[in-house]
C-alpha positions as CSV (number, residue, x, y, z in Angstrom):
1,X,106.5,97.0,123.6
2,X,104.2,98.8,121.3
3,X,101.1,97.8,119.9
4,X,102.5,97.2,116.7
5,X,105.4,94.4,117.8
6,X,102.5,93.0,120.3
7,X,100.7,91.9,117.0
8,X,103.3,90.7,115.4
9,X,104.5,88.6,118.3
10,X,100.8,87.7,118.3
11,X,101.1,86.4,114.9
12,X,104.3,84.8,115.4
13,X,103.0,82.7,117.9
14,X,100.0,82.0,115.6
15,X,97.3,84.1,116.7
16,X,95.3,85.7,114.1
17,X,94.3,88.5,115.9
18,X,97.3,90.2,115.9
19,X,96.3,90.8,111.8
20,X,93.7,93.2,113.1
21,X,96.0,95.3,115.0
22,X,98.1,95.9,111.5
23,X,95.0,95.9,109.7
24,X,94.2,99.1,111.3
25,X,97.7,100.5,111.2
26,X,98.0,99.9,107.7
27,X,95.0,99.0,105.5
28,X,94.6,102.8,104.6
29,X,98.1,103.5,103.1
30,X,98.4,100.1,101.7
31,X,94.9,101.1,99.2
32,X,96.5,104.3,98.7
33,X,99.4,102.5,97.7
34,X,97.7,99.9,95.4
35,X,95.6,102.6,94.0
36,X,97.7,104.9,92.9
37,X,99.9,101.9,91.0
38,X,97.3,99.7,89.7
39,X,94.5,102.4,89.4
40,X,91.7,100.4,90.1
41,X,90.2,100.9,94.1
42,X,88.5,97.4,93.4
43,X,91.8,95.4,92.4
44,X,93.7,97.5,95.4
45,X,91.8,96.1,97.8
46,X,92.1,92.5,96.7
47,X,95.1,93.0,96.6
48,X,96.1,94.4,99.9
49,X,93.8,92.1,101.3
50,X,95.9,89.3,99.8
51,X,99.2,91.3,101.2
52,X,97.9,90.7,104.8
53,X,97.3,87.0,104.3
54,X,100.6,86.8,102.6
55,X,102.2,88.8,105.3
56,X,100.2,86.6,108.0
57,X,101.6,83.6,106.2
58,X,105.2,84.3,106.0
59,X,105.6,86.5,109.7
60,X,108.0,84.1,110.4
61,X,110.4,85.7,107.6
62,X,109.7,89.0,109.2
63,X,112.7,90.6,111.4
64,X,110.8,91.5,114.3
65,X,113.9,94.9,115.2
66,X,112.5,96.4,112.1
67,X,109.4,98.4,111.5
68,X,106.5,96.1,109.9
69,X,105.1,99.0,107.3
70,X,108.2,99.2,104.6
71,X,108.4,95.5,104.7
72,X,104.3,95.2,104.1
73,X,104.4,98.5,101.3
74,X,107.0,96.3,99.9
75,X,105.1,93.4,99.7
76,X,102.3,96.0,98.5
77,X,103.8,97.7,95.9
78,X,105.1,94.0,94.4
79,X,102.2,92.4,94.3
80,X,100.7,95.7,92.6
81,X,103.4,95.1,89.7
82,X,102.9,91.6,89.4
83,X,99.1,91.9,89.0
84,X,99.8,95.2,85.9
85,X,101.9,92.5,84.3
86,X,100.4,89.3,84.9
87,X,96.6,90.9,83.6
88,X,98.3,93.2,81.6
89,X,96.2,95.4,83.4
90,X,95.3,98.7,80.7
91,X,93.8,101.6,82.4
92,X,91.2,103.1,79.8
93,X,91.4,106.9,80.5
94,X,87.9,107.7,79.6
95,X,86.8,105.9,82.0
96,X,88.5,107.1,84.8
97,X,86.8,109.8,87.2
98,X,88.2,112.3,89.3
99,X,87.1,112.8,92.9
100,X,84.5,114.8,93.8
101,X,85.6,117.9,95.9
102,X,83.7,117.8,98.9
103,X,85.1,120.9,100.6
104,X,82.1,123.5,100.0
105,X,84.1,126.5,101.5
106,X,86.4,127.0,98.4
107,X,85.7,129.3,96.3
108,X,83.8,127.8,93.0
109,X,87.1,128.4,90.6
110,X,89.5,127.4,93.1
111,X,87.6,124.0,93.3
112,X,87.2,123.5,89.6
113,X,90.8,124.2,88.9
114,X,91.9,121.8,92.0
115,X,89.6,119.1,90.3
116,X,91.3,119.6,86.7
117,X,94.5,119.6,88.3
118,X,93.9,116.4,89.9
119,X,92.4,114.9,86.8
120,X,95.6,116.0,84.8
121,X,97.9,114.6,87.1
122,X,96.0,111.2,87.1
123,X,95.8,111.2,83.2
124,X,100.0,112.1,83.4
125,X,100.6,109.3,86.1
126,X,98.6,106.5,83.7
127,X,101.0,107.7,80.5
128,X,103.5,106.6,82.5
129,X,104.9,103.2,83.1
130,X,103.8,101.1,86.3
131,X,107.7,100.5,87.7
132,X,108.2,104.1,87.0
133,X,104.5,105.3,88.4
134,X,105.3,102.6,91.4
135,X,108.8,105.2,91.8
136,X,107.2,108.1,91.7
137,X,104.5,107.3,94.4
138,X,106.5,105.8,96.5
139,X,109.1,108.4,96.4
140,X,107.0,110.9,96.9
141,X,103.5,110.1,98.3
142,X,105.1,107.7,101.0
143,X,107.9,109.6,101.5
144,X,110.8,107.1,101.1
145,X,114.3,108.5,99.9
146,X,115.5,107.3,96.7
147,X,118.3,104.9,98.2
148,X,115.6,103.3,101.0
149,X,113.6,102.9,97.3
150,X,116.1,101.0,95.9
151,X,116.6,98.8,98.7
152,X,112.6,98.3,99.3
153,X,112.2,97.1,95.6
154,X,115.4,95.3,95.6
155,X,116.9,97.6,92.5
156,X,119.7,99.4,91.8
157,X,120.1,102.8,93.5
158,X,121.1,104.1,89.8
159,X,117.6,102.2,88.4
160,X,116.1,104.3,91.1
161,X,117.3,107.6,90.2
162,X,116.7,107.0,86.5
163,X,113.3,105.6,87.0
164,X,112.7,109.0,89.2
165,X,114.6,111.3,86.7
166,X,112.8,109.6,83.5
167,X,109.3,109.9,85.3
168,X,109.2,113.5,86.8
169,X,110.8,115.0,83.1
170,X,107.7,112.9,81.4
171,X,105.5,114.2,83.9
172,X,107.0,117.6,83.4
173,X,105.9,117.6,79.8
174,X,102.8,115.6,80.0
175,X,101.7,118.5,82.2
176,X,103.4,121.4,81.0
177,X,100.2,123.2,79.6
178,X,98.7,123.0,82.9
């Protein structure tokens, strides 16, 4: 038995501690995940941090023969869509900032266009909409297939595709100076 279905039997059987196990397994990916939908690190963390007690509180639901990280992104990525709809949650782009690039051995123009890069694609991916932003990072950054999408968002594979299709063409021309 891996340390992964440990916790969760852990949990099943009501011991907290088995949380810390996942915690570590997943906290990370689950930010990332936030992040890059909601695109606020603060609200991510609340809300992954709700996702874990959510998760903790429903293991019971949780098929134990199946991996635990699609069903927790899952719970992830909704709870990320509820919170854009139920704030309403608008992204001003002014005030968003760009990481720093930390990597001193690159070259000074490499680095600059890396960071304007990055900054255009994060501008692009908050012109989009969050369902279709949710798609794209999901697709992409966590490496699920389109029909494994559908089925972790509970949408039509043919949503899916569109959503994909719609969002990479916008992206296309929101960046196509770059």
């Amino acid at each position: 038995m891996n340390q992964e279905q440990t916790a969760i039997q852990r949990l099943k059987q009501g011991d907290i501690s088995g949380l810390e196990v996942l915690v570590k397994l997943y906290q990370v990916k689950a930010v990332y995940l936030a992040d890059l939908i909601v695109r606020d690190v603060d609200l991510a963390q609340d809300i992954v941090q709700t996702a874990f007690l959510r998760a903790y509180e429903h293991i019971n639901q949780f098929n134990s023969s199946r991996p635990f990280g699609p069903w927790f992104l899952k719970i992830v990525t909704n709870d990320s869509l509820k919170s854009i709809q139920k704030n309403k949650w608008i992204v001003r782009l002014d005030d968003l900032q760009p990481d720093i690039l930390t990597n001193f051995e690159l070259e000074l123009d490499f680095a600059l266009e890396k960071e304007e890069l990055h900054r255009c694609v994060w501008e692009a991916l908050g012109k989009i909409s969050a369902p279709q932003r949710a798609a794209i990072v999901m697709y992409y950054y966590l490496g699920y297939s389109s029909k494994d999408l559908a089925e972790k968002i509970d949408v039509p594979h043919a949503t899916i595709r569109w959503r994909l299709r719609y969002a990479i063409n916008r992206l296309r021309d929101l960046l196509s100076f770059y």
